[in-house]
C-alpha positions, 0 to 999 in steps of 0.5 A: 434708222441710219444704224439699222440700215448700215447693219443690213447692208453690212449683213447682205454683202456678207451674205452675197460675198458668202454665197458668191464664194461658196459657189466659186468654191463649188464651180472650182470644186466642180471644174476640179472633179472634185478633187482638192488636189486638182485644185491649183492653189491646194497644191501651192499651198501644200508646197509652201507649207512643207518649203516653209518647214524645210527653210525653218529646219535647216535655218534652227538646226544649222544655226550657230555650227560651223561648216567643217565640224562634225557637229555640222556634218551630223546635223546637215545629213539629218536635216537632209533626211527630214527634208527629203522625207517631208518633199517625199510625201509632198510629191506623192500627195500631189503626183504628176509633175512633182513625182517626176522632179523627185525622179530626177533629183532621185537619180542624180547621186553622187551630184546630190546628197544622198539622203536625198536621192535614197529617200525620193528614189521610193518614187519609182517603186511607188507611182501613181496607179489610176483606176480601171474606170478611169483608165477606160473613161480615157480610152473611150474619149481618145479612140471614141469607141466603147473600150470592147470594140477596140480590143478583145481583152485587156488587163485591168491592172498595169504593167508598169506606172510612172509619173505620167502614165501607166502600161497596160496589155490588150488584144487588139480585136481587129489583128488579134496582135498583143498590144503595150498600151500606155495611158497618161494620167488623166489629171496630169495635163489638168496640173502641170502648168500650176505645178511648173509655176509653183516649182519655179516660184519655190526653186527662185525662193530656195535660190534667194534663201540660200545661194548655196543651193540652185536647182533653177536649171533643173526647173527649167529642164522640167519646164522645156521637156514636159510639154513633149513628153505629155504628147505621146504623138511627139513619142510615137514619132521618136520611137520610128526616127530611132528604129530607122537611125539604128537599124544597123544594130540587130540586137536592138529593138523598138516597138512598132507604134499602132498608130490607128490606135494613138492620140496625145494620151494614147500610144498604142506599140507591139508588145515585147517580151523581156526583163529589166536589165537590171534583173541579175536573176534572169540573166543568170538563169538565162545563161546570159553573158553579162559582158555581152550586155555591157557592150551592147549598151555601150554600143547603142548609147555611145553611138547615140552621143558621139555618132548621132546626136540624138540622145535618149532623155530618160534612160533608166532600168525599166525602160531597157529590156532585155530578152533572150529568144529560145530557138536561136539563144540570140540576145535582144535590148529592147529600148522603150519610152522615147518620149524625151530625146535631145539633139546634140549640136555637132560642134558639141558632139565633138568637143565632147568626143575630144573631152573623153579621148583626152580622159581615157590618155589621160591629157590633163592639159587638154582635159582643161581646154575642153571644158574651159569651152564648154563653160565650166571654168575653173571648176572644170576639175569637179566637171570631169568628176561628176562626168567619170563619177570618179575621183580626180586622183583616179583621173589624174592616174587615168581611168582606165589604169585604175580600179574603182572599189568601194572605197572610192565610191564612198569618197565620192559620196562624201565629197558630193556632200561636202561641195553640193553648192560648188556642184550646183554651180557647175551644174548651173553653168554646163552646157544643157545637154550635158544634163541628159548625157549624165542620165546614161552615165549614170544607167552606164555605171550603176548598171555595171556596178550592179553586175561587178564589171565596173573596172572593166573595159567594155563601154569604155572600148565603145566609147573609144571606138565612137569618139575616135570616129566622131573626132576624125570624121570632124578633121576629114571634113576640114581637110583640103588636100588629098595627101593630107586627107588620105594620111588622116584617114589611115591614121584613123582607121589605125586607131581604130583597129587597136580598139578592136584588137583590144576587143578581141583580145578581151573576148578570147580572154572572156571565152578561155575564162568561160572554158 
């Protein structure tokens, strides 16, 4: 009887644990849309599986080799490939938040092995697209009005998708204005924070298995910025503080925000024509001047980091515009995504002026004061080169004497994947708005690459032109005699009219070539 009575027992909690689990299952099936992918601990899991491979490939491949061998070197650049291969499928399996750290890691080259950065670089070609019915079910239950009462047509696909959202054009039924209208993701929101915790959980275990490799501040950076850039209010507010900031500059402009027609995960902008600025085609069909673009760039970002302060997060191609009006030939930027800027305090605002002042003479000596302040130690060599994206050799000889070819950009290469634990140290102890500031190096420099002016002066002329400004501008303030002052200010301006003779010489130069 005892025996009889255990066994049901035994069979009812088996039944009642079945039943109570199969019904969370199907409430978190159901509270997930039913989705495995929405469902947090699906996505952990995902990630664990493919941290578990990549520890184990690293582990059995490099075991036994010794670093500075070529058999070493080979099989560390193959187990990189696979690695980044299988991280590659994982953030395209689970979107969102992962595709926006691949994107960040994708464009870190020379700073990360480029295995890496050229197999995760597909994440930009390759974003997430939602549906038509989906992309409508978010407008309606954000504007709450049927989607035909907002607007008289409306592209079904987008324009350009990215990690959190995605770009289609309407016409606004009420102005009859052609309108940019950028949705997020609807599942982005309902992942991210799993996705940040399951991110920060893997980056700890990479950092305790392998010290070499930190990419905690990269987490942390993700885990800071996200929240503000999933609030496309946050952006809309951004996009007006940059349109008042550089009114100055006509050749810039920034969409007009339709706030009527804007939420958290709605913004709603005037639609500007124009070509990615990287399009080498378009300009050349447009007889556009590829020195007159350089130093506009150079323009709007150096005065954005040594002027401002207030620097744009994710510079990138796709989010700079350019376009060429046909009546009067005159050349426009257009400058999109502001959901991400970051503040730069004053005192490293200048220091950071001091720092490249000191690079472009070059002052060696200073050069190492600088960044001894800023944190970076005895590593400060290696911090000026990942800031350059030039050789110290080159930076001992001065920047602006010597010409970058492709010899040095493949030493580069190479020593970024010889010393990657060295750079993520000094990534690791930067100061962290030097994190943003290497995103529009990097536009900077790849875009000149692009166009074959990469040993020319242009940005380098802005740039001399806003440090010299930013730094005597921080000296007139301390002054506290009139003499002393007006000396100053003389010297300053001095300073800065050889910058702009050096300017025009260069355009006469560019002008006589033209002829």
């Amino acid at each position: 009887m005892l025996r009889v009575t255990t066994k049901k027992v035994a069979t009812a909690i088996l039944s009642t644990t079945t039943i109570i689990g199969g019904g969370t299952f199907a409430y978190t099936l159901h509270q997930n849309e039913y989705e495995l992918s929405n469902i947090g601990l699906i996505r952990f899991a995902r990630a664990g599986i493919v941290a578990s491979r990549v520890f184990v490939d690293y582990k059995l491949s490099l075991r036994g080799l010794e670093k500075d061998t070529d058999d070493y070197s080979k099989s560390i650049k193959e187990v990189h490939k696979r690695s980044a291969e299988k991280i590659l499928k994982l953030c395209q399996l689970n979107g969102g938040t992962f595709i926006k750290m691949g994107q960040l890691i994708a464009v870190m080259e020379y700073l990360i092995p480029p295995e890496y950065t050229s197999t995760l670089g597909e994440l930009f070609s390759a974003a997430p697209k939602t549906g038509f019915d989906d992309v409508k079910k978010m407008i309606e239950k954000n504007l709450k009005k049927p989607l035909d009462e907002v607007f008289s047509s409306f592209d079904h696909e987008p324009i350009g998708s990215a990690s959190l959202g995605q770009v289609h054009v309407g016409i606004l039924k009420d102005t009859n204005e052609k309108v940019a209208v950028k949705v997020q993701h609807p599942k982005v929101l309902l992942r991210s924070n799993i996705d940040l915790k399951t991110m920060e959980f893997f980056a700890n275990a990479a950092k305790t298995l392998f010290p070499d490799f930190n990419l905690m501040w990269l987490v942390k950076e993700t885990k800071q910025n996200l929240p503000k850039e999933l609030d496309f209010l946050h952006e809309a507010k951004n996009a007006d503080a940059v349109r008042r900031m550089f009114s100055h500059l006509t050749f810039l402009k920034v969409p007009e925000i339709k706030y009527d027609y804007c939420t958290k995960q709605i913004l709603t902008m005037e639609f500007c024509e124009g070509k990615q600025i990287n399009d080498i085609e378009y300009l050349k069909r447009e007889n556009i001047n590829v020195h007159d673009i350089c130093s506009k760039i150079g323009r709007l970002f150096s005065e954005m980091i040594f002027s401002k302060g207030y620097i744009h997060a994710d510079p990138h191609p796709g989010n700079l515009l350019v376009s060429k009006d046909k009546k009067t030939g005159k050349v426009q930027l257009v400058l999109l995504d502001h959901g991400l800027y970051s503040t730069l305090k004053d005192d490293f605002r200048v220091m950071y002026s001091e720092l490249w002042l000191s690079l472009m003479k070059p002052d060696l000596k200073e050069v190492k004061r600088i960044s001894t302040e800023m944190g970076v130690g005895d590593l400060y060599d290696l911090f000026v080169c990942i800031i350059t994206r030039r050789s110290w050799e080159s930076i001992q000889k001065g920047i602006k004497k010597t010409k970058q070819d492709d010899k040095e950009i493949e030493h580069i290469k190479s020593f970024a994947a010889q010393f990657a634990s060295k750079i993520n140290e000094v990534l690791a102890t930067m100061p962290r708005e030097m994190l943003l500031i290497l995103k529009t190096n990097d536009l900077l420099r790849s875009i000149e690459y692009r166009f074959g002016v990469s040993n020319r002066a242009d940005s380098f002329i802005e740039m001399a032109r806003f440090c010299t400004s930013s730094v005597y501008v921080e000296k007139l303030r301390k002054v506290d005699n009139t003499f002393s002052y007006y000396k100053m200010w003389l010297d300053m301006y001095w300073r800065l009219l050889k910058i702009e003779i050096y300017s025009r010489f260069l355009m006469i130069k560019d002008f006589l070539w033209f002829l």
